[in-house]
mmCIF file of the N, C-alpha and C atoms, coordinates in Angstrom:
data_MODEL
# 
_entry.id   MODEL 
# 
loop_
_atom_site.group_PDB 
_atom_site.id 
_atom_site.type_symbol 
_atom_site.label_atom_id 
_atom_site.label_alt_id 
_atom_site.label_comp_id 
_atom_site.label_asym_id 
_atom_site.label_entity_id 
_atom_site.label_seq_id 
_atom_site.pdbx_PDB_ins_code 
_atom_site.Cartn_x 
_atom_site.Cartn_y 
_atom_site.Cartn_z 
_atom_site.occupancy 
_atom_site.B_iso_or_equiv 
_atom_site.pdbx_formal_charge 
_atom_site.auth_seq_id 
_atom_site.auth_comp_id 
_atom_site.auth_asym_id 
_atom_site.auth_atom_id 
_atom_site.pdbx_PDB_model_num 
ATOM 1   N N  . UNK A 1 1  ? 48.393 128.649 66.048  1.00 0.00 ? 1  UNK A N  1 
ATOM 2   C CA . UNK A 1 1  ? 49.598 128.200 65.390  1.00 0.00 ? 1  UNK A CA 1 
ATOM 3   C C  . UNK A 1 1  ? 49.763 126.695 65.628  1.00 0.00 ? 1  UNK A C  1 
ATOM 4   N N  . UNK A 1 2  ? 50.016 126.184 64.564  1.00 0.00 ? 2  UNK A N  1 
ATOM 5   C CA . UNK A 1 2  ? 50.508 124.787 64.700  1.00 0.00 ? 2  UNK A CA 1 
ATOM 6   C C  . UNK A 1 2  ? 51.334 124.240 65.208  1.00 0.00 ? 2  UNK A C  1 
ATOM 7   N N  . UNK A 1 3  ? 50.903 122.758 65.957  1.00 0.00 ? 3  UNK A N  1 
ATOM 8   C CA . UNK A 1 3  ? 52.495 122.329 66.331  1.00 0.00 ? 3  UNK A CA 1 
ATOM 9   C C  . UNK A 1 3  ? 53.712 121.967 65.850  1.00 0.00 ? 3  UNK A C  1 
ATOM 10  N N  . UNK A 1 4  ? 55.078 122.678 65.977  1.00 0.00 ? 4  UNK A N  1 
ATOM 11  C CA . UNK A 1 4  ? 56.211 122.086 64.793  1.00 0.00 ? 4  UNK A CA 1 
ATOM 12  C C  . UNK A 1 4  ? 56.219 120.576 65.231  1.00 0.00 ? 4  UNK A C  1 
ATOM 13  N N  . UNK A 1 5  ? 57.155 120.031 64.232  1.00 0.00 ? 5  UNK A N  1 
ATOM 14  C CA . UNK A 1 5  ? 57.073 118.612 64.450  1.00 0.00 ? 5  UNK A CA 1 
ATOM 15  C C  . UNK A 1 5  ? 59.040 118.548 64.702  1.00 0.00 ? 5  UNK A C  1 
ATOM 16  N N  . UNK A 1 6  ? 59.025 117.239 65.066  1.00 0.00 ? 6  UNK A N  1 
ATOM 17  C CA . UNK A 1 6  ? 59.898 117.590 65.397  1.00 0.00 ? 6  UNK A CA 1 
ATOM 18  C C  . UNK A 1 6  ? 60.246 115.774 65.645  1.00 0.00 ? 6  UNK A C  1 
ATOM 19  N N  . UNK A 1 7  ? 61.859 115.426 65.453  1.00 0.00 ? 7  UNK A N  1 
ATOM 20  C CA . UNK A 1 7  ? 61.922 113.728 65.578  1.00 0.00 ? 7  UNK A CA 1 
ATOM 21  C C  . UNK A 1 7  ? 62.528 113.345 66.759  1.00 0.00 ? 7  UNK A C  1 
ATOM 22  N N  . UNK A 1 8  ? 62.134 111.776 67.015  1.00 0.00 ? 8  UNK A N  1 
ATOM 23  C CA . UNK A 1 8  ? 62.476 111.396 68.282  1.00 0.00 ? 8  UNK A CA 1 
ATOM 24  C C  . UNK A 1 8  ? 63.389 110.283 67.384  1.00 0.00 ? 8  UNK A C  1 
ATOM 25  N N  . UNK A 1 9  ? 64.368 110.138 68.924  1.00 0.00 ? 9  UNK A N  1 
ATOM 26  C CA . UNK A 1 9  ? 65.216 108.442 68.424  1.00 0.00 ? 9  UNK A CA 1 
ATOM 27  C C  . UNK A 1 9  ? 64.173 107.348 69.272  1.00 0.00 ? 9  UNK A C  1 
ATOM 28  N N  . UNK A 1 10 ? 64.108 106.328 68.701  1.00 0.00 ? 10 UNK A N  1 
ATOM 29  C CA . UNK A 1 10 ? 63.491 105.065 69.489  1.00 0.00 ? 10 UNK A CA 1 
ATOM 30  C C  . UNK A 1 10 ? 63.811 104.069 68.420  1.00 0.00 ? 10 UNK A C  1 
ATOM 31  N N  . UNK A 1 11 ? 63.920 103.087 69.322  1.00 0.00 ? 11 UNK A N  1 
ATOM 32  C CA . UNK A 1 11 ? 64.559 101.536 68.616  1.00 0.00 ? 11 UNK A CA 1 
ATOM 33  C C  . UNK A 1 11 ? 64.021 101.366 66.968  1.00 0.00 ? 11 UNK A C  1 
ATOM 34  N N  . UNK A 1 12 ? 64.497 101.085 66.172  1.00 0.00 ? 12 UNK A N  1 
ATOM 35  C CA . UNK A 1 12 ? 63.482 100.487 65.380  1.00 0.00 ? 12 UNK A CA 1 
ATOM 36  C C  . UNK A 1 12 ? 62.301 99.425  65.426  1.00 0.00 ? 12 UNK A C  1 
ATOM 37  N N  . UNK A 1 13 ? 62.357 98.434  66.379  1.00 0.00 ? 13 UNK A N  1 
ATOM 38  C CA . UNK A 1 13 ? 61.626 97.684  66.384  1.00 0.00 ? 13 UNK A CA 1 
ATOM 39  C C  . UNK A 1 13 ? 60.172 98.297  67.592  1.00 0.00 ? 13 UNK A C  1 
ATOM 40  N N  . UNK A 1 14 ? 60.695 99.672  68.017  1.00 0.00 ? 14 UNK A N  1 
ATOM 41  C CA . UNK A 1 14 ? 59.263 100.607 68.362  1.00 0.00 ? 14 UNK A CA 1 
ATOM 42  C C  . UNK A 1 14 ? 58.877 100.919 67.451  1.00 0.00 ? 14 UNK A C  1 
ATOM 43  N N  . UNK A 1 15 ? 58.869 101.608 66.532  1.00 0.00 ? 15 UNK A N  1 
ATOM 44  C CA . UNK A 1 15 ? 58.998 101.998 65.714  1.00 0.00 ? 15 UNK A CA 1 
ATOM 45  C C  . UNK A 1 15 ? 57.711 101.564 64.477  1.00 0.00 ? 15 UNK A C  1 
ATOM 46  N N  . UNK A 1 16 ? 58.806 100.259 64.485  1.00 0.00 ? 16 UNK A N  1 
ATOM 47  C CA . UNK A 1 16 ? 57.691 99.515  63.451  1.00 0.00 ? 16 UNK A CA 1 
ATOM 48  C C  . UNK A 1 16 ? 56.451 99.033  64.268  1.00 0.00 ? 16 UNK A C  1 
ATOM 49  N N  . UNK A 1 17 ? 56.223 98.920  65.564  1.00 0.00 ? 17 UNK A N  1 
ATOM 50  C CA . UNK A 1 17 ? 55.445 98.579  66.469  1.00 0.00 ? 17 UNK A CA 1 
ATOM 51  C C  . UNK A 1 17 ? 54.701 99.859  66.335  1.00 0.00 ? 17 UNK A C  1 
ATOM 52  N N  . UNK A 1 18 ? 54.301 101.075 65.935  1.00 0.00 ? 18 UNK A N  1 
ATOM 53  C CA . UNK A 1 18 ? 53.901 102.047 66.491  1.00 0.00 ? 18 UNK A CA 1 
ATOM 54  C C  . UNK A 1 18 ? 53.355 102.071 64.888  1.00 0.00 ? 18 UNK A C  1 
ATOM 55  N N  . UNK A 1 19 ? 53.739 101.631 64.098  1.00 0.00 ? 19 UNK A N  1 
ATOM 56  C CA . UNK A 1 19 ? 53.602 102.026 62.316  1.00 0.00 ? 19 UNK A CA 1 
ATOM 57  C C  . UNK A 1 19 ? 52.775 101.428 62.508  1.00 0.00 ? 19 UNK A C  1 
ATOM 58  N N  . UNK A 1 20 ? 52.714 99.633  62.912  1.00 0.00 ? 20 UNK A N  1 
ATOM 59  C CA . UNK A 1 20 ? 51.770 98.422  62.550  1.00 0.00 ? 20 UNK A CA 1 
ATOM 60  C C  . UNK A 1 20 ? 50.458 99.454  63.241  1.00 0.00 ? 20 UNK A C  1 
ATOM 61  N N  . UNK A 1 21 ? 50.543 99.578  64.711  1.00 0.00 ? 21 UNK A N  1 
ATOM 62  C CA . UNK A 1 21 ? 49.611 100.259 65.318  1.00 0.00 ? 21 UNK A CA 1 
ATOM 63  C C  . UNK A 1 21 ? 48.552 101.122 64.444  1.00 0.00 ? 21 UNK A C  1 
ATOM 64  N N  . UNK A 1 22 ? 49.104 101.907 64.148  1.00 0.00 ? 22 UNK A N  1 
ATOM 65  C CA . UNK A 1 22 ? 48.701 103.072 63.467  1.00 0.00 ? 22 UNK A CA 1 
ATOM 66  C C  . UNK A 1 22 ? 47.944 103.094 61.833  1.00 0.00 ? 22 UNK A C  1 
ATOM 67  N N  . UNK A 1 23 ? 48.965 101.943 61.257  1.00 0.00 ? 23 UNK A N  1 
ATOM 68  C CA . UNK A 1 23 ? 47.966 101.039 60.235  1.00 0.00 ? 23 UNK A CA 1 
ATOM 69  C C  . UNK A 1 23 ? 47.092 100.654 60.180  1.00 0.00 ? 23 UNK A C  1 
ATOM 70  N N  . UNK A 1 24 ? 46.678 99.537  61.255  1.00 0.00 ? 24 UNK A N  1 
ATOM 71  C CA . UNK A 1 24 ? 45.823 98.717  61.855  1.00 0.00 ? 24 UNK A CA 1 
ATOM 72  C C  . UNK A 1 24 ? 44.322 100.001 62.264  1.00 0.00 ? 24 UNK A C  1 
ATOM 73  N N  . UNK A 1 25 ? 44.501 100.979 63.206  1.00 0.00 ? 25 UNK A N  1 
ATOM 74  C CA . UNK A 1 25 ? 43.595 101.944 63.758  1.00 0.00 ? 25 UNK A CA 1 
ATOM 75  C C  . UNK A 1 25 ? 43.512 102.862 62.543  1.00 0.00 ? 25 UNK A C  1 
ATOM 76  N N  . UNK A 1 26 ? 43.964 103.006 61.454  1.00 0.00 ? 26 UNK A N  1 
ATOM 77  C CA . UNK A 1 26 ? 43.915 104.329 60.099  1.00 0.00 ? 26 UNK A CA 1 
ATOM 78  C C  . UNK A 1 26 ? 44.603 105.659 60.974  1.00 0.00 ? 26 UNK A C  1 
ATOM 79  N N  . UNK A 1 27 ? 45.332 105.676 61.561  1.00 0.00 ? 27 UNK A N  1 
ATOM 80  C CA . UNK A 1 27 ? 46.168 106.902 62.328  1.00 0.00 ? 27 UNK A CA 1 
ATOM 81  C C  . UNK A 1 27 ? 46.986 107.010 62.386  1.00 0.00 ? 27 UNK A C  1 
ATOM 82  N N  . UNK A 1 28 ? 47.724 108.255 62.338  1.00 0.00 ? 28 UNK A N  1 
ATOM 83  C CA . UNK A 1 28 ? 49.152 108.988 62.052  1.00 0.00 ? 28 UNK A CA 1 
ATOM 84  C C  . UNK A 1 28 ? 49.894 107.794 63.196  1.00 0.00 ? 28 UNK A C  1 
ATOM 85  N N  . UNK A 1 29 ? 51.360 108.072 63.233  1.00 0.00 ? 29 UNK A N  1 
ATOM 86  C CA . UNK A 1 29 ? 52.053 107.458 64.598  1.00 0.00 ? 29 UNK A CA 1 
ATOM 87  C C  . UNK A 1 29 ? 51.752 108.527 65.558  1.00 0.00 ? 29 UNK A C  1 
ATOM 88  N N  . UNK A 1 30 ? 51.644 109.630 65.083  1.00 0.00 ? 30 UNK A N  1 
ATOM 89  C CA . UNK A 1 30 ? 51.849 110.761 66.225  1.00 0.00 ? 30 UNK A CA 1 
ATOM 90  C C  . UNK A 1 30 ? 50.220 110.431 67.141  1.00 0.00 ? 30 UNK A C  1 
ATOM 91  N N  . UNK A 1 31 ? 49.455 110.037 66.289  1.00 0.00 ? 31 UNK A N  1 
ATOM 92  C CA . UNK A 1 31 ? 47.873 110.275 66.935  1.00 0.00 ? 31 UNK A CA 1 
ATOM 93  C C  . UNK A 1 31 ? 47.935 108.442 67.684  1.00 0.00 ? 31 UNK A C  1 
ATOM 94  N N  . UNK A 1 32 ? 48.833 107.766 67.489  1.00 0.00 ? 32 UNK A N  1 
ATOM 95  C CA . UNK A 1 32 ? 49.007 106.539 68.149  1.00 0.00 ? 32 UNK A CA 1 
ATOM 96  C C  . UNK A 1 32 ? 49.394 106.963 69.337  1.00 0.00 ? 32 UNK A C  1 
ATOM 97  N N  . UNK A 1 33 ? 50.622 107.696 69.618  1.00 0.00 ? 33 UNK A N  1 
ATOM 98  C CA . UNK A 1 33 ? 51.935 107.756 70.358  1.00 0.00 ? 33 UNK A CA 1 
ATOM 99  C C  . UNK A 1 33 ? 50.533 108.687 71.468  1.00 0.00 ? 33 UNK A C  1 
ATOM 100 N N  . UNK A 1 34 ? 49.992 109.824 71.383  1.00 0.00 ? 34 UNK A N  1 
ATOM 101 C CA . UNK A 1 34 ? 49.119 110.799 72.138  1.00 0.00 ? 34 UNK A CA 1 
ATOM 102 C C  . UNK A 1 34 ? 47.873 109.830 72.395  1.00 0.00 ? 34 UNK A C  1 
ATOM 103 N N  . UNK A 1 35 ? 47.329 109.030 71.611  1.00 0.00 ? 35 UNK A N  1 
ATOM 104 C CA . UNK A 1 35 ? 46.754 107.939 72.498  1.00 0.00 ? 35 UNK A CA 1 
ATOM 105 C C  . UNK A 1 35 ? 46.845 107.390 73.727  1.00 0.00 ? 35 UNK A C  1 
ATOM 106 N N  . UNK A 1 36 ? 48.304 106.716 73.785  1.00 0.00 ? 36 UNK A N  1 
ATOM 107 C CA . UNK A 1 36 ? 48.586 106.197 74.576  1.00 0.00 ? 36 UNK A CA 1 
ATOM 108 C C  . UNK A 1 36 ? 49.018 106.756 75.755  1.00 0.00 ? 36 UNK A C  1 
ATOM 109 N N  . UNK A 1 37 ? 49.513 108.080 75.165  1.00 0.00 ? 37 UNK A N  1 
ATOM 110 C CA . UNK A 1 37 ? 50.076 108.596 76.895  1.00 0.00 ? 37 UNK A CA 1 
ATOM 111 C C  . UNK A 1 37 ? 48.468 109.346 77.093  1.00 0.00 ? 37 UNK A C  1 
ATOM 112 N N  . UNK A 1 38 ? 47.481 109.573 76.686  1.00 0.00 ? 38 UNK A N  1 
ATOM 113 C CA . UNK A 1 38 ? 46.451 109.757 77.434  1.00 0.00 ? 38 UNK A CA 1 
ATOM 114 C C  . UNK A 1 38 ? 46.002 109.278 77.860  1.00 0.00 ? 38 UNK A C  1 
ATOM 115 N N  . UNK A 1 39 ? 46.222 107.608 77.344  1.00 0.00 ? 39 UNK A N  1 
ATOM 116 C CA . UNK A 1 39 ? 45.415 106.550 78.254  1.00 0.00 ? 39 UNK A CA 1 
ATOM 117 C C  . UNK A 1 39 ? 46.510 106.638 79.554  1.00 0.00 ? 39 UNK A C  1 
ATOM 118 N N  . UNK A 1 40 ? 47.892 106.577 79.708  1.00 0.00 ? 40 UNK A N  1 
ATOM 119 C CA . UNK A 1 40 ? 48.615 106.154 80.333  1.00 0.00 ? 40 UNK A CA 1 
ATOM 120 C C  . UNK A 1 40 ? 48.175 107.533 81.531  1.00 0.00 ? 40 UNK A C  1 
ATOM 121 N N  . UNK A 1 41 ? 47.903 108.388 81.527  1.00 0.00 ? 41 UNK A N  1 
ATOM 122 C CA . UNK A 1 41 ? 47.858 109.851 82.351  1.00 0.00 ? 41 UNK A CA 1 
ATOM 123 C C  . UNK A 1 41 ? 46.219 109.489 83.479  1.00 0.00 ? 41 UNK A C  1 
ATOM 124 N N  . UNK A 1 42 ? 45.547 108.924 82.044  1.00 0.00 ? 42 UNK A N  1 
ATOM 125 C CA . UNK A 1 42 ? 43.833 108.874 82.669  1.00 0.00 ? 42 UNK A CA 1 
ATOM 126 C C  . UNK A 1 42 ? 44.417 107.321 84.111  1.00 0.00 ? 42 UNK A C  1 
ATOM 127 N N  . UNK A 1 43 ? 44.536 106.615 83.347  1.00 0.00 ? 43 UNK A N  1 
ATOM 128 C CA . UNK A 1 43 ? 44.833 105.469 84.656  1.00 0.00 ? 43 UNK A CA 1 
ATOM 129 C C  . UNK A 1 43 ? 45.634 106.512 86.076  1.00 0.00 ? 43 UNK A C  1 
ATOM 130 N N  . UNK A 1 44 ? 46.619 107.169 85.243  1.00 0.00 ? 44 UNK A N  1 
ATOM 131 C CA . UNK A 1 44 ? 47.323 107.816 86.895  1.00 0.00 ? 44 UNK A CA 1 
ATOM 132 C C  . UNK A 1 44 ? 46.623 108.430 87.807  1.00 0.00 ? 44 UNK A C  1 
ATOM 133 N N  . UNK A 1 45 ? 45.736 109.329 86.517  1.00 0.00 ? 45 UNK A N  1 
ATOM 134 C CA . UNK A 1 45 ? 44.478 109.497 87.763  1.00 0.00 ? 45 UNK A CA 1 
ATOM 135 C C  . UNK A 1 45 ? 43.857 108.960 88.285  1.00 0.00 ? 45 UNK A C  1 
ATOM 136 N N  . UNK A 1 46 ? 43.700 108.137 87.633  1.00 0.00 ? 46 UNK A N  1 
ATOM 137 C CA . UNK A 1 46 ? 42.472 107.197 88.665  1.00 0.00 ? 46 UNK A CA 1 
ATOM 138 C C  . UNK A 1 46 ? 43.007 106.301 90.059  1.00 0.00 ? 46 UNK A C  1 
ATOM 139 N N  . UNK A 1 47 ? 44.243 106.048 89.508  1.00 0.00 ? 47 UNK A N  1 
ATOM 140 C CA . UNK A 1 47 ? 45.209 105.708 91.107  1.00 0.00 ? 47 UNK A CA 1 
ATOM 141 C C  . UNK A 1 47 ? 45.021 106.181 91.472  1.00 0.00 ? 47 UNK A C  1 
ATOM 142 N N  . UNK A 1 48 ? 45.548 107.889 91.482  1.00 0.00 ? 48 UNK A N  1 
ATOM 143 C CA . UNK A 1 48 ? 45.458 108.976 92.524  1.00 0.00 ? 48 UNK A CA 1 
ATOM 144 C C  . UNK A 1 48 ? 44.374 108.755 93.334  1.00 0.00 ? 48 UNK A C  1 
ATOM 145 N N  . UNK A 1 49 ? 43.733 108.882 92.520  1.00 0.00 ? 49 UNK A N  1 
ATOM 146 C CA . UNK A 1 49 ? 41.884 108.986 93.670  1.00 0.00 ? 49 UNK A CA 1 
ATOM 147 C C  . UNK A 1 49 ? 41.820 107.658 94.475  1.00 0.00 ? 49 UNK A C  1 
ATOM 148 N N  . UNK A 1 50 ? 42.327 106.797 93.499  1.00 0.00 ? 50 UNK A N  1 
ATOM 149 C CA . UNK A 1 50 ? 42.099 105.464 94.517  1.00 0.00 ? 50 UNK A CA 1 
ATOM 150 C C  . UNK A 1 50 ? 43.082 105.674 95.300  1.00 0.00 ? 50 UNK A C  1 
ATOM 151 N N  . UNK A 1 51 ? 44.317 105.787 95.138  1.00 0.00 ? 51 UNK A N  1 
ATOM 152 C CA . UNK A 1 51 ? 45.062 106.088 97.144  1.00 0.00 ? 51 UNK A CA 1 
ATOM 153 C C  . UNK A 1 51 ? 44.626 107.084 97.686  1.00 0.00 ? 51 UNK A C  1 
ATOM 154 N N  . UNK A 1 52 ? 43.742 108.260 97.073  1.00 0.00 ? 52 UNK A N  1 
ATOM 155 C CA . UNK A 1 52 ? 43.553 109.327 97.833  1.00 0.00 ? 52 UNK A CA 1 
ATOM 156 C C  . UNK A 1 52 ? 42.249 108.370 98.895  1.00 0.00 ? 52 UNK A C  1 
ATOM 157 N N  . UNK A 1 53 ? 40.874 107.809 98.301  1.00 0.00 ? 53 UNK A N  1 
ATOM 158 C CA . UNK A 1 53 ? 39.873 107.032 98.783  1.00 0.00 ? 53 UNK A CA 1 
ATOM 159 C C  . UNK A 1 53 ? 41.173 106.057 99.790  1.00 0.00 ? 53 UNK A C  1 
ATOM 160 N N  . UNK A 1 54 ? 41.577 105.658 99.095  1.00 0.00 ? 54 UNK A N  1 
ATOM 161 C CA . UNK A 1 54 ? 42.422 104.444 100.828 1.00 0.00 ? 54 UNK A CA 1 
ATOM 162 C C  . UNK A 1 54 ? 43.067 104.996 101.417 1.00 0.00 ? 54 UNK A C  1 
ATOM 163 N N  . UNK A 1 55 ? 43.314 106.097 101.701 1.00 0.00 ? 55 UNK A N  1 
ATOM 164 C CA . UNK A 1 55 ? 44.030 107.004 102.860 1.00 0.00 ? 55 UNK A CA 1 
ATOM 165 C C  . UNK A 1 55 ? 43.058 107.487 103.851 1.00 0.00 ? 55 UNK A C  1 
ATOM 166 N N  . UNK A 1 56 ? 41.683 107.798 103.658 1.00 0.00 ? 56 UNK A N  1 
ATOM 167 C CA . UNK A 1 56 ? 40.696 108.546 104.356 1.00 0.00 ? 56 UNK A CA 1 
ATOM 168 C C  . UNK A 1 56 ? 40.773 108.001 105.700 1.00 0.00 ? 56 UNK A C  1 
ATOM 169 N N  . UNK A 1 57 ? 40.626 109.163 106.665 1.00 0.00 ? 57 UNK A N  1 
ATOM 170 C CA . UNK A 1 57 ? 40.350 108.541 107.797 1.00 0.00 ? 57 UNK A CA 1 
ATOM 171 C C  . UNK A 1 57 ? 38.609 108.048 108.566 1.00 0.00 ? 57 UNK A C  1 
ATOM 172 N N  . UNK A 1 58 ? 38.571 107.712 109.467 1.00 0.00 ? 58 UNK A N  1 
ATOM 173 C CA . UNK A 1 58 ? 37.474 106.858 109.870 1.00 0.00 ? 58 UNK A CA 1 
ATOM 174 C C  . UNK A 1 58 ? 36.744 107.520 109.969 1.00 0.00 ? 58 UNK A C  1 
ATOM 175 N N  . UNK A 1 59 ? 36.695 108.911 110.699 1.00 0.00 ? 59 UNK A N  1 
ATOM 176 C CA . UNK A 1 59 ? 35.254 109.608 110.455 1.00 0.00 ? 59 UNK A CA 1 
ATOM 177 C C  . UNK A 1 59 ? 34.834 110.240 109.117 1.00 0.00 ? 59 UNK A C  1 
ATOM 178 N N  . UNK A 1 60 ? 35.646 110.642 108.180 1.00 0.00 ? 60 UNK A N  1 
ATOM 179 C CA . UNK A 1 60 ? 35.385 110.557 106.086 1.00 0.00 ? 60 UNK A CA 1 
ATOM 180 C C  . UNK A 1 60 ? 34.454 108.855 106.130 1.00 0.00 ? 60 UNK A C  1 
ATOM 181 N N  . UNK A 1 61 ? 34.742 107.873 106.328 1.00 0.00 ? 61 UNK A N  1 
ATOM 182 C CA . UNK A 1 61 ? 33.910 106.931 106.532 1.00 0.00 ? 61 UNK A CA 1 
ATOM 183 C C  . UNK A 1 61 ? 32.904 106.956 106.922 1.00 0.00 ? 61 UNK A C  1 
ATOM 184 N N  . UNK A 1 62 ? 33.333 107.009 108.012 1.00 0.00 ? 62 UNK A N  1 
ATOM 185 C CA . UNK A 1 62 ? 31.062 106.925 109.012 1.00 0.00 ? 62 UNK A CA 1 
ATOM 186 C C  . UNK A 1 62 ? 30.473 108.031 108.853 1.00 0.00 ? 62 UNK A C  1 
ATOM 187 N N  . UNK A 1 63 ? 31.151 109.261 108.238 1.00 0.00 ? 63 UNK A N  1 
ATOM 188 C CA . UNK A 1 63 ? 30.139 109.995 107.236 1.00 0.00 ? 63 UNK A CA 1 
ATOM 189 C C  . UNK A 1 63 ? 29.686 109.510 106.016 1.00 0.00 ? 63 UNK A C  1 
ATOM 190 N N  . UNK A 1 64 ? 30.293 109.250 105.194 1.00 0.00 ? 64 UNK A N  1 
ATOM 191 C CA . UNK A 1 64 ? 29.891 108.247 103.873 1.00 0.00 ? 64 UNK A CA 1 
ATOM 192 C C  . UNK A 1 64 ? 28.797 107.358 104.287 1.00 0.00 ? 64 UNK A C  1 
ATOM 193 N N  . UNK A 1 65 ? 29.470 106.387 104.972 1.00 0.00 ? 65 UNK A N  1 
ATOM 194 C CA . UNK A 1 65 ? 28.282 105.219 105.054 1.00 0.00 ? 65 UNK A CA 1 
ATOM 195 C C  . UNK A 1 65 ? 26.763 106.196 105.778 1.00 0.00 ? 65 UNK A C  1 
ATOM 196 N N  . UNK A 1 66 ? 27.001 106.711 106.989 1.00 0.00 ? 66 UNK A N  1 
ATOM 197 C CA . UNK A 1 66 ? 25.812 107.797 107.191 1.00 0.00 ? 66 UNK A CA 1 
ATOM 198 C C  . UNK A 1 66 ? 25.181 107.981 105.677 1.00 0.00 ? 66 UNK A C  1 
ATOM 199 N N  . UNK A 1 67 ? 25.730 109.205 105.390 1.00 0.00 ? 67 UNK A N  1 
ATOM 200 C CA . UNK A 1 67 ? 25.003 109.492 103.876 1.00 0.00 ? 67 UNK A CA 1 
ATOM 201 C C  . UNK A 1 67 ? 24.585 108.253 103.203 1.00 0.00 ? 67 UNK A C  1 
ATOM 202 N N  . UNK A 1 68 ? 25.471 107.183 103.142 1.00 0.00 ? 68 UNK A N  1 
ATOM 203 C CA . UNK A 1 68 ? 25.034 106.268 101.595 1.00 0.00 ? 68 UNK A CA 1 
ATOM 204 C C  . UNK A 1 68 ? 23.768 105.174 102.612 1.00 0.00 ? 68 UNK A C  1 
ATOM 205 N N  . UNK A 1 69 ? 23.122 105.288 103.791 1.00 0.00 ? 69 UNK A N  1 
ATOM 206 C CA . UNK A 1 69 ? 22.313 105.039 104.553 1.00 0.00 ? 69 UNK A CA 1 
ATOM 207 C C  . UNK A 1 69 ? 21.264 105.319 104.226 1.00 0.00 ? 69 UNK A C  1 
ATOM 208 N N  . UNK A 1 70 ? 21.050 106.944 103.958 1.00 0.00 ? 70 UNK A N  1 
ATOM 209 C CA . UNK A 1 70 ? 20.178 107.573 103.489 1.00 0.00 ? 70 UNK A CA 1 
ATOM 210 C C  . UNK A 1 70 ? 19.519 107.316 102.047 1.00 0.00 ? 70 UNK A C  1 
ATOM 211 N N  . UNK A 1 71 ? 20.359 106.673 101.248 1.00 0.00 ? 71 UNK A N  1 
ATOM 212 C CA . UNK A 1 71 ? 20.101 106.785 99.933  1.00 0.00 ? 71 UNK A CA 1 
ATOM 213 C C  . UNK A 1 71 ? 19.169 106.000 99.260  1.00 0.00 ? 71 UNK A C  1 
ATOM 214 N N  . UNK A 1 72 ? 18.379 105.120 100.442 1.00 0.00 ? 72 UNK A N  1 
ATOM 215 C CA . UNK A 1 72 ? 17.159 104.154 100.161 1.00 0.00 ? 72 UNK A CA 1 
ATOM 216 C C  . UNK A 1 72 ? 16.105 104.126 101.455 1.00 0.00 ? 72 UNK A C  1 
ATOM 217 N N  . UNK A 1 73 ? 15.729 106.052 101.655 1.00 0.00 ? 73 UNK A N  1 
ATOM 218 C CA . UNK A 1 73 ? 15.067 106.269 102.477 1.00 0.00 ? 73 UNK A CA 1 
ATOM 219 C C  . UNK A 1 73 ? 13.715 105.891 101.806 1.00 0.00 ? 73 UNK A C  1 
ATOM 220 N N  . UNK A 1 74 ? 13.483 105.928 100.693 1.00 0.00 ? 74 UNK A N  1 
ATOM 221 C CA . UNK A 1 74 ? 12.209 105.794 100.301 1.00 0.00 ? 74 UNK A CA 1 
ATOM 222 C C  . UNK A 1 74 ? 11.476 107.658 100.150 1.00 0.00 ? 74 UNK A C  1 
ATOM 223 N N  . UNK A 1 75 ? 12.203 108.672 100.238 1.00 0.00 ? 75 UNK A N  1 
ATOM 224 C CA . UNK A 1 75 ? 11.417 109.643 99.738  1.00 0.00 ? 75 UNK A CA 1 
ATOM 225 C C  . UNK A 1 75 ? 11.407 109.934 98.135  1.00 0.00 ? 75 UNK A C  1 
ATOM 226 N N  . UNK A 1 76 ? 12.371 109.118 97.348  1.00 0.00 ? 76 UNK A N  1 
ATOM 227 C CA . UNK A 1 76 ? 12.498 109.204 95.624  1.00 0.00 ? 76 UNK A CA 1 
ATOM 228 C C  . UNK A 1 76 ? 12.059 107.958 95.166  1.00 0.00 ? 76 UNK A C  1 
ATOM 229 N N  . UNK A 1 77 ? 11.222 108.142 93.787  1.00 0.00 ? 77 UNK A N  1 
ATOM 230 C CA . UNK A 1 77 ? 10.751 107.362 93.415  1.00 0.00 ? 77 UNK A CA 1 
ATOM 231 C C  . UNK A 1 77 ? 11.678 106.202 92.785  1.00 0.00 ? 77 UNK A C  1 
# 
């Protein structure tokens, strides 16, 4: 089943900002507007991981570097 549609209020001058957009790329506003909050979601993740990586404690470290030690043992070509 399809999604109903359904209207939002936003300024006019979003508005026409989101039209030009959408002109410019050949895409609905709606396929503008879901663009952007996917880009906006993918960056959050990627914070996440990056404060999750700067929180680690020291031995998550000197295991890493251990392992990434290994990784120019010379047994792969």
């Amino acid at each position: 089943m399809p999604d109903t549609v359904t209207t939002i209020k936003v300024p006019r001058s979003l508005r026409e900002r989101i039209a030009a957009r959408a002109g410019r790329q050949r895409m609905t506003a709606a396929e503008v507007i879901a663009e952007l909050l996917d880009e906006a979601e993918r960056r959050a993740r990627f914070e996440a991981v990056r404060e999750a990586y700067a929180s680690t404690d020291a031995s998550y470290r000197e295991e890493t570097e251990a392992w990434d030690s290994l990784a120019d043992d010379g047994l792969h070509p």
